[in-house]
C-alpha positions as CSV (number, residue, x, y, z in Angstrom):
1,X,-19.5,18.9,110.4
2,X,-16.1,20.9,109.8
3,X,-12.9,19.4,110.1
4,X,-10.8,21.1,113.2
5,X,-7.1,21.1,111.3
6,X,-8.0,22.4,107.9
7,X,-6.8,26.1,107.2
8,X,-9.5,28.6,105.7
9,X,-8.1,31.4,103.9
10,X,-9.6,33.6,100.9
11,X,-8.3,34.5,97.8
12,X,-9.9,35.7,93.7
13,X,-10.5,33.4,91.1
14,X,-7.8,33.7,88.2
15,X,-8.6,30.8,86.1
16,X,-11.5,28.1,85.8
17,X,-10.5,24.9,84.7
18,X,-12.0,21.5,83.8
19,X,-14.4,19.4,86.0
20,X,-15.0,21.9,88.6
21,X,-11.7,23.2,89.4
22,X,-10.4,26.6,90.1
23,X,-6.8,28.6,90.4
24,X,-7.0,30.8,93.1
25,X,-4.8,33.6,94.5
26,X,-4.8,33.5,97.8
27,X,-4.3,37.3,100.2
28,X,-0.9,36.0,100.6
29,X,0.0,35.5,96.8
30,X,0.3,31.3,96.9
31,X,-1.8,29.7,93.7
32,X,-4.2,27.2,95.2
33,X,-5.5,24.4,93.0
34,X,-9.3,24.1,94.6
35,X,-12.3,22.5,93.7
36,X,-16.2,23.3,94.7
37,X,-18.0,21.3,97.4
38,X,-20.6,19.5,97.3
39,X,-23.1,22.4,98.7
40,X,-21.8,24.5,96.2
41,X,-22.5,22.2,93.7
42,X,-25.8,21.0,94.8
43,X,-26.8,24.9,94.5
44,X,-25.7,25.5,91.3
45,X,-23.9,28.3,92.3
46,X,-21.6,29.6,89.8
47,X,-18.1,31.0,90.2
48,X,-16.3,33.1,87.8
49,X,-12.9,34.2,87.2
50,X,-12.5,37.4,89.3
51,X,-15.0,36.2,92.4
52,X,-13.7,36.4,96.0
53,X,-13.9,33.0,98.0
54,X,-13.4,31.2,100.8
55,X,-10.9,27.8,100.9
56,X,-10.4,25.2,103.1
57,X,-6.4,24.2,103.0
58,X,-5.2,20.6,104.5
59,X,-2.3,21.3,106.7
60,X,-0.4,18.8,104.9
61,X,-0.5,19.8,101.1
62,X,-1.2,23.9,101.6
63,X,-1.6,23.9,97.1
64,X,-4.7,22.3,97.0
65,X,-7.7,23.1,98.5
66,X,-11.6,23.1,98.7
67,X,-13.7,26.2,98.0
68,X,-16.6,26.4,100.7
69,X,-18.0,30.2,100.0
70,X,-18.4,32.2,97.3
71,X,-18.2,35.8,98.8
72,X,-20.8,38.6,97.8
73,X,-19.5,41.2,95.1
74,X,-19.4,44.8,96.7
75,X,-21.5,47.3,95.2
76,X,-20.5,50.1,93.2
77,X,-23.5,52.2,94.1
78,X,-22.1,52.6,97.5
């Protein structure tokens, strides 16, 4: 069940860091310290320097956050 007063934003991957934890540039240009959630870590999905994702921000400290989503590279075929 999702939180009502967390802020979701998205943002690339510049740098992986220990125990799960990610810098990410948000759209706007503020780093985010994030780390995975538990889905993501229970699928093993991995996330790379350069990948587009989704965070969840808590109102109350907006540089840390949770990642939720990995987003789907585009194509290049298109």
């Amino acid at each position: 069940m999702k939180k009502q007063n967390l802020i979701d934003m998205e943002g690339v991957v510049t740098e992986s860091l220990p125990n799960a934890m990610f810098r990410v540039c948000s759209d706007n240009g503020c780093p985010v310290l994030a780390h995975i959630s538990g889905r993501i870590r229970r699928n093993y999905i991995r996330i790379l320097p350069g990948d587009r994702v989704k965070v969840e921000l808590s109102p109350y400290d907006l540089t840390k956050g949770r990642t939720t989503y990995r987003l789907r590279a585009r194509s290049s075929n298109n």
